[in-house]
C-alpha positions in Angstrom: 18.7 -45.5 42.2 15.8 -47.9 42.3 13.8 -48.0 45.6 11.2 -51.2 46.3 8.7 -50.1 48.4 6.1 -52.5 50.8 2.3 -51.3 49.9 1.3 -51.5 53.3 3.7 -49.5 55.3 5.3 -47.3 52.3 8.7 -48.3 54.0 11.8 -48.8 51.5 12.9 -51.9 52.1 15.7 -52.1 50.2 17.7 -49.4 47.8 19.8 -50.9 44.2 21.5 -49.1 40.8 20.6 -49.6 37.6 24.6 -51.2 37.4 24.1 -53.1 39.8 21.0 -54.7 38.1 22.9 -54.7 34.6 25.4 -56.9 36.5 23.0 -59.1 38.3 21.7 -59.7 35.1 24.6 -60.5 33.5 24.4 -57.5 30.4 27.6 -56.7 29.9 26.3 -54.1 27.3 24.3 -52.5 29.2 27.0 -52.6 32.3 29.1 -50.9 29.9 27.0 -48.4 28.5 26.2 -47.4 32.0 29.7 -46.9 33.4 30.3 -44.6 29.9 27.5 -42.4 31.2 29.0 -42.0 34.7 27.6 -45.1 36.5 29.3 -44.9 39.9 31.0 -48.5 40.1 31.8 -48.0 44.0 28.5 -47.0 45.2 26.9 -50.2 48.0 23.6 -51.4 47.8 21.5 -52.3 51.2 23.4 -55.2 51.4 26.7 -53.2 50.9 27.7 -54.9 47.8 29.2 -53.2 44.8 27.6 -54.6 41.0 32.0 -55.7 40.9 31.0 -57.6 44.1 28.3 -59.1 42.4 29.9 -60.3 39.0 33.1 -61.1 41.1 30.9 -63.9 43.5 28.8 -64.9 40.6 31.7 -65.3 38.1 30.3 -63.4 35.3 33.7 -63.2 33.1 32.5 -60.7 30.4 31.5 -58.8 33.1 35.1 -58.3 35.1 36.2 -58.1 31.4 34.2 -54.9 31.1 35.2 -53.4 34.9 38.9 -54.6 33.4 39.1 -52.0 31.1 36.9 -49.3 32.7 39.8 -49.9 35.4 42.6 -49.1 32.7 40.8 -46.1 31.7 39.5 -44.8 35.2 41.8 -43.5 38.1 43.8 -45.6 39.4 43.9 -44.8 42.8 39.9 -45.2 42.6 39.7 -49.0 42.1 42.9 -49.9 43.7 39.9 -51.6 46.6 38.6 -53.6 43.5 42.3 -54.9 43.1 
């Protein structure tokens, strides 16, 4: 979990995954390497996305391809909300 805090007031101001950067970055690598290691795919953000939510409105095909087949090889019943 990655935390951005304001110098001034030591508030967090907003809480994000390393997947969810991967995605937002487009790294399909990365994204992948993550979700091998037990990256939680289903965990929100502040803003409640998911990183699916975030390659999903930003279109990032190799992306979905990657959640594709961690979808095939996870449990079913755990991404049928991604469906």
């Amino acid at each position: 979990m990655i935390r951005h805090f304001s110098l001034l007031k030591h508030e967090v101001l907003f809480v994000t995954f390393a997947l969810h950067e991967a995605v937002k970055q487009n790294n399909a690598y990365i994204t992948s390497k993550l979700l091998f290691f037990g990256a939680e795919p289903m965990m929100k953000d502040t803003w409640g996305k998911t990183a699916f939510d975030y390659a999903k409105s930003r279109k990032y095909e190799q992306i979905l391809q990657v959640f594709e087949v961690w979808r095939n090889l996870a449990c079913a019943g755990c991404w049928l909300v991604l469906l």
